[in-house]
C-alpha positions in Angstrom: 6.1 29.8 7.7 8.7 27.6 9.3 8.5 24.3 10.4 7.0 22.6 12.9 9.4 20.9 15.6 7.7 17.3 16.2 8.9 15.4 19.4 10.4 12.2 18.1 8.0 9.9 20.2 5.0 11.9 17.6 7.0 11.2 14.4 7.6 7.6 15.5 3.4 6.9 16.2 2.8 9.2 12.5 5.3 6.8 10.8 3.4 3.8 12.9 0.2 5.0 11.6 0.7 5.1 8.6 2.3 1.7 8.1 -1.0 -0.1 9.6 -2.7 1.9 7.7 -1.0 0.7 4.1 -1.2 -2.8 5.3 -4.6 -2.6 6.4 -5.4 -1.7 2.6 -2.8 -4.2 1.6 -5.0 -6.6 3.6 -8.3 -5.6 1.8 -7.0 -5.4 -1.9 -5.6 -9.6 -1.4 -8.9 -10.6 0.6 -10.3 -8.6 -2.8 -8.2 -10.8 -5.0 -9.1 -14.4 -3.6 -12.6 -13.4 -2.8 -14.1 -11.1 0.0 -15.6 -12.2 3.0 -17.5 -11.1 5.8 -14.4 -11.7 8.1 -12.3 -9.9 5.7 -14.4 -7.0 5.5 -14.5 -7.1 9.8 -10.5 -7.2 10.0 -10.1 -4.1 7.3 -13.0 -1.9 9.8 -11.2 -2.9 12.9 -7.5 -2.3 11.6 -9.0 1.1 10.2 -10.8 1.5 13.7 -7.5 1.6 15.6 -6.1 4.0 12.7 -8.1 6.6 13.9 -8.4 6.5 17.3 -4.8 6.8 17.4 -4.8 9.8 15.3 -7.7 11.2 17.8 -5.2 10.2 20.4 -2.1 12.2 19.0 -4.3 14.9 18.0 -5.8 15.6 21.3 -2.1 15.2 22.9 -0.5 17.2 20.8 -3.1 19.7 18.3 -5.9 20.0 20.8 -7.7 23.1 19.0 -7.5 21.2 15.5 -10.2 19.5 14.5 -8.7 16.0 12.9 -5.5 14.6 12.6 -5.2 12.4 9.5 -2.5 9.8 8.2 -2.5 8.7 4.9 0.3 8.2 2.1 3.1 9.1 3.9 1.4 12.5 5.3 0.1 13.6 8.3 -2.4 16.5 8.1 -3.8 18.8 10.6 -7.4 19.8 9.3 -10.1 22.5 10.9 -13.5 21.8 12.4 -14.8 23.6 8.4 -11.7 22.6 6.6 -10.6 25.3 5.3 -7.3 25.5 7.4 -5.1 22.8 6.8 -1.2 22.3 7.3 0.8 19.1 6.6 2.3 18.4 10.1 5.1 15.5 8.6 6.0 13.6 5.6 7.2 10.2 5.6 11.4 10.0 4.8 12.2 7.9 1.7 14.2 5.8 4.1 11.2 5.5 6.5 9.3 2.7 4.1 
């Protein structure tokens, strides 16, 4: 199989993506550390809200017969509507963290 070509604008949201979503964990595991609130637990499901719908965004611009796009740990998958087809789109460069 070769590789996918990605237009550099997609690799730049991915690489976007994926950094709100670190720090949006980052975020939870110090609210965690001095004591969760309410507000805490708000600011993790909105940051985690606007995760996704940019994946949904991407993935209807750009893989509009896949089923989910999904960024996490310096990946960005491509899944099915059952899940049994799946292909890892990009990888995050070591020089990208």
């Amino acid at each position: 199989m070769s590789a996918r070509m990605l237009p550099p604008e997609f690799v730049v949201e991915l690489a976007t993506i994926d950094v709100a979503r670190d720090a949006a964990y980052a975020a939870l595991r110090a609210a965690n550390a001095r004591g969760l609130t309410g507000s805490d637990i708000d600011a993790f499901t909105a940051a985690m809200d606007r995760v996704t719908a940019s994946c949904e965004q991407l993935r209807r611009t750009y893989f509009p017969r896949r089923h989910r796009l999904f960024v996490a740990g310096g990946l960005a998958s491509i899944i099915s509507k059952t899940g049994r087809a799946t292909e890892i789109v990009w990888r995050r460069e070591s020089g990208d963290e």
